[in-house]
N, CA, C and O of each residue as an XYZ file, in Angstrom:
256
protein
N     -12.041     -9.931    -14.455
C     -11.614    -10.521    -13.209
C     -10.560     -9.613    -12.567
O      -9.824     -8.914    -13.263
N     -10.508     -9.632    -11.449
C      -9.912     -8.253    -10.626
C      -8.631     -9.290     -9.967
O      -8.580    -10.493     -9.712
N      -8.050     -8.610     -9.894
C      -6.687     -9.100     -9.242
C      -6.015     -7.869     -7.999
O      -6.122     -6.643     -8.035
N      -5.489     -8.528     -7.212
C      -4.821     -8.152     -5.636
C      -3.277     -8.648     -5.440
O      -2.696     -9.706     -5.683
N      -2.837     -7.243     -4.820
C      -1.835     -7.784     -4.722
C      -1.175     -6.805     -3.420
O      -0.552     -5.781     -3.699
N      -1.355     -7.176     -2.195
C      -0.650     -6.635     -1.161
C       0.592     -6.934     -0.458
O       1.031     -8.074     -0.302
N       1.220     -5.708      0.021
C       2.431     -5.926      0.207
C       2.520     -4.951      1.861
O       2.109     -3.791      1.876
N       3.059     -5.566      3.062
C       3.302     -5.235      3.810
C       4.379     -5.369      4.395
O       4.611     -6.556      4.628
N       5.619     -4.263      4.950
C       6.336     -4.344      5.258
C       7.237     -3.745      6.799
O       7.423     -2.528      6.825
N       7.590     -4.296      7.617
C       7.890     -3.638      8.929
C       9.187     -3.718      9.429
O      10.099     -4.376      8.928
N       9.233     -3.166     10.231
C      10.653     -2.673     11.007
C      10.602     -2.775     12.417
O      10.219     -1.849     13.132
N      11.105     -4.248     12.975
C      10.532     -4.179     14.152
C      12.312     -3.950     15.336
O      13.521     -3.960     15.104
N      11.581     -3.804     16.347
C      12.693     -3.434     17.355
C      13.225     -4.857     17.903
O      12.752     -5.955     17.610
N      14.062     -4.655     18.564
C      15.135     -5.860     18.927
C      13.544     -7.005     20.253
O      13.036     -8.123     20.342
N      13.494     -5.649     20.913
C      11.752     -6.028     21.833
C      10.638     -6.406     21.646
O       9.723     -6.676     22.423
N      10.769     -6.431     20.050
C       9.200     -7.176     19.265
C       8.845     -5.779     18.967
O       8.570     -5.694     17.770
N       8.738     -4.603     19.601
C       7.541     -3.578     18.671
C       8.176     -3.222     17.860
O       9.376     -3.053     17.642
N       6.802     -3.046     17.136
C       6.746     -2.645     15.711
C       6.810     -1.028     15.802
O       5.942     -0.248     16.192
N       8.367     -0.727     15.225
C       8.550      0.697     14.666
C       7.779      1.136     13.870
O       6.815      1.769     14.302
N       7.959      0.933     12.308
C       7.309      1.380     11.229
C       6.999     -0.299     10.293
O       7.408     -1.454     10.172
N       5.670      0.976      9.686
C       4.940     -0.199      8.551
C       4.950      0.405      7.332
O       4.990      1.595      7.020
N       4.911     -0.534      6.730
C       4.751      0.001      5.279
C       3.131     -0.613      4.749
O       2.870     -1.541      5.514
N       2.385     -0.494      4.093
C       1.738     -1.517      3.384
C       0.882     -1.097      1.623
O       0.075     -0.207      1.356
N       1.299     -1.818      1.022
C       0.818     -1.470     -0.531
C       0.151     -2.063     -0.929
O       0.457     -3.254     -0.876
N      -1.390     -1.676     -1.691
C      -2.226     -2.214     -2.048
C      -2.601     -2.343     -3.145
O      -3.794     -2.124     -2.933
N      -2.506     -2.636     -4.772
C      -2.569     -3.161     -5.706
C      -3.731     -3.597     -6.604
O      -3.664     -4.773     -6.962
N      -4.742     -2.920     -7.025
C      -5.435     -3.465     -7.669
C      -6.007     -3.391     -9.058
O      -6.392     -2.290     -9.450
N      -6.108     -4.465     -9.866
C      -5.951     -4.449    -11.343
C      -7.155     -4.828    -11.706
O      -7.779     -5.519    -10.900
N      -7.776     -4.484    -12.974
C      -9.041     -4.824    -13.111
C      -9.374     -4.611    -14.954
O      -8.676     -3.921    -15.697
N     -10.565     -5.376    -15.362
C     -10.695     -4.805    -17.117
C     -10.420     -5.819    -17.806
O      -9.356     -6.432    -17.714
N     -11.539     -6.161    -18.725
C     -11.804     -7.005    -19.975
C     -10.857     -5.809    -20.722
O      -9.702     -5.498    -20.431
N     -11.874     -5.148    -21.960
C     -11.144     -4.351    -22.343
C     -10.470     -3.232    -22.185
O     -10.085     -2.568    -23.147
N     -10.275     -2.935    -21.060
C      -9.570     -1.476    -20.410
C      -8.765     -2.303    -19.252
O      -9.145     -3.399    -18.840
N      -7.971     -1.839    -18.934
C      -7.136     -1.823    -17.755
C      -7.216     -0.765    -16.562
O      -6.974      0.423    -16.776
N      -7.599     -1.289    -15.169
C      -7.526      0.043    -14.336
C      -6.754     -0.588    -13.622
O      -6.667     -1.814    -13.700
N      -6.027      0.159    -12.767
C      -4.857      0.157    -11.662
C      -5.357      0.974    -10.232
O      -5.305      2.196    -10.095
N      -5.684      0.335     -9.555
C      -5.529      1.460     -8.120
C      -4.390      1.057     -7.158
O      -4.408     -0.014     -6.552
N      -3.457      1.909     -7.054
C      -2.473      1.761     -5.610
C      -2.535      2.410     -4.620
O      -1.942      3.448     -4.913
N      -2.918      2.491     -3.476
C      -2.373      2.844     -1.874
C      -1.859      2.338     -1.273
O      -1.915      1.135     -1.014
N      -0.881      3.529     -0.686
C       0.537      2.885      0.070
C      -0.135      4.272      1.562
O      -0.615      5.405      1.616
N       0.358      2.949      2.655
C       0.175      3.776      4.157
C       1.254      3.580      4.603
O       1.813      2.503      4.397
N       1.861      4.612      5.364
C       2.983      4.436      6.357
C       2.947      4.877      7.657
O       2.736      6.060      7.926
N       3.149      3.971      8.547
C       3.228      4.441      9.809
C       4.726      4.270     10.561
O       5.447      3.331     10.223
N       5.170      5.244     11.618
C       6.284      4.914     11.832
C       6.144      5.576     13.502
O       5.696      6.722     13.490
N       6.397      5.135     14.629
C       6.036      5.039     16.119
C       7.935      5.012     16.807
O       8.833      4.177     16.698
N       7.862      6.159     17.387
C       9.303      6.441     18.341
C       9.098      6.885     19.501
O       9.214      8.101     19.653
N       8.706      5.976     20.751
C       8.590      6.659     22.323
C       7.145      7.200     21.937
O       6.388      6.558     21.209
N       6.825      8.452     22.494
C       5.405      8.771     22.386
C       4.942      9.641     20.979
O       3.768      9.873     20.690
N       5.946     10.004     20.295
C       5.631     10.496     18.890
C       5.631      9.160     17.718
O       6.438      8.234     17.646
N       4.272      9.473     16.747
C       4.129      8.438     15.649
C       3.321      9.668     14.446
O       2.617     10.677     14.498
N       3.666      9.203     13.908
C       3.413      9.909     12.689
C       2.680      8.855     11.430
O       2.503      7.674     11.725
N       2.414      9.188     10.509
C       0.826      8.685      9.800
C       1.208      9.178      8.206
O       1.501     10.371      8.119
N       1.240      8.336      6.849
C       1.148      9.316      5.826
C       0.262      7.991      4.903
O       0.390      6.767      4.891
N      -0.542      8.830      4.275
C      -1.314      7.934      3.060
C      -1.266      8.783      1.893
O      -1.199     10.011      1.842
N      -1.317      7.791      0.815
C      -1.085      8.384     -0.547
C      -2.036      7.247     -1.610
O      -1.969      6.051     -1.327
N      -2.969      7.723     -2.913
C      -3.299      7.081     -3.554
C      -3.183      7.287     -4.730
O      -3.034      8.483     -4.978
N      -3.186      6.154     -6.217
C      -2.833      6.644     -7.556
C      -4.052      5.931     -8.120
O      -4.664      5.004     -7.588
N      -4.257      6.416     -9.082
C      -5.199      5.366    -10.169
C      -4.486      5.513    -11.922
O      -3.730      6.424    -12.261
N      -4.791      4.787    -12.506
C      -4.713      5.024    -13.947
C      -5.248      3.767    -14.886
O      -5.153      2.542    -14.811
N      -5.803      4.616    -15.726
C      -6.663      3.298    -16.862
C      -6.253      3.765    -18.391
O      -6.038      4.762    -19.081
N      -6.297      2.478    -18.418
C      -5.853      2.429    -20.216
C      -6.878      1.149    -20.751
O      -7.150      0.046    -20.275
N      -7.332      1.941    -22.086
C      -8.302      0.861    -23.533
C      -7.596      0.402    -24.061
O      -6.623      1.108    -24.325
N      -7.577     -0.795    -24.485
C      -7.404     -1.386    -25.659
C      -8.498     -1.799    -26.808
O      -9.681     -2.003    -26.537
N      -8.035     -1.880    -27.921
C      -9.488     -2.266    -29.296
C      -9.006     -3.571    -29.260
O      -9.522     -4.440    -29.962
């Protein structure tokens, strides 16, 4: 059974827009093994420049 777990986070201006986001994505999975996937996106918006970064991890582990 797979499990979720997201996390989003922002930075908004006094005007309502949204400066920057964060958001993390979480997922767990495995009878007998364990896998993990995380991606985290960030966006962050100032006047007409915004900028963009993504990043992803994995890792699995067995158990007997």
């Amino acid at each position: 059974m797979a499990r979720y777990q997201v996390v989003i986070k922002r930075i908004v201006s006094a005007n309502g827009k949204i400066i920057a986001e964060a958001k993390s994505v979480a997922t767990a999975s495995g009878d007998n093994q364990s896998h993990i996937n995380q991606s985290v996106s960030v966006h962050v918006s100032s006047g007409n420049n915004s900028c963009s970064s993504f990043s992803t991890s994995s890792s699995t582990s067995y158990t007997k």
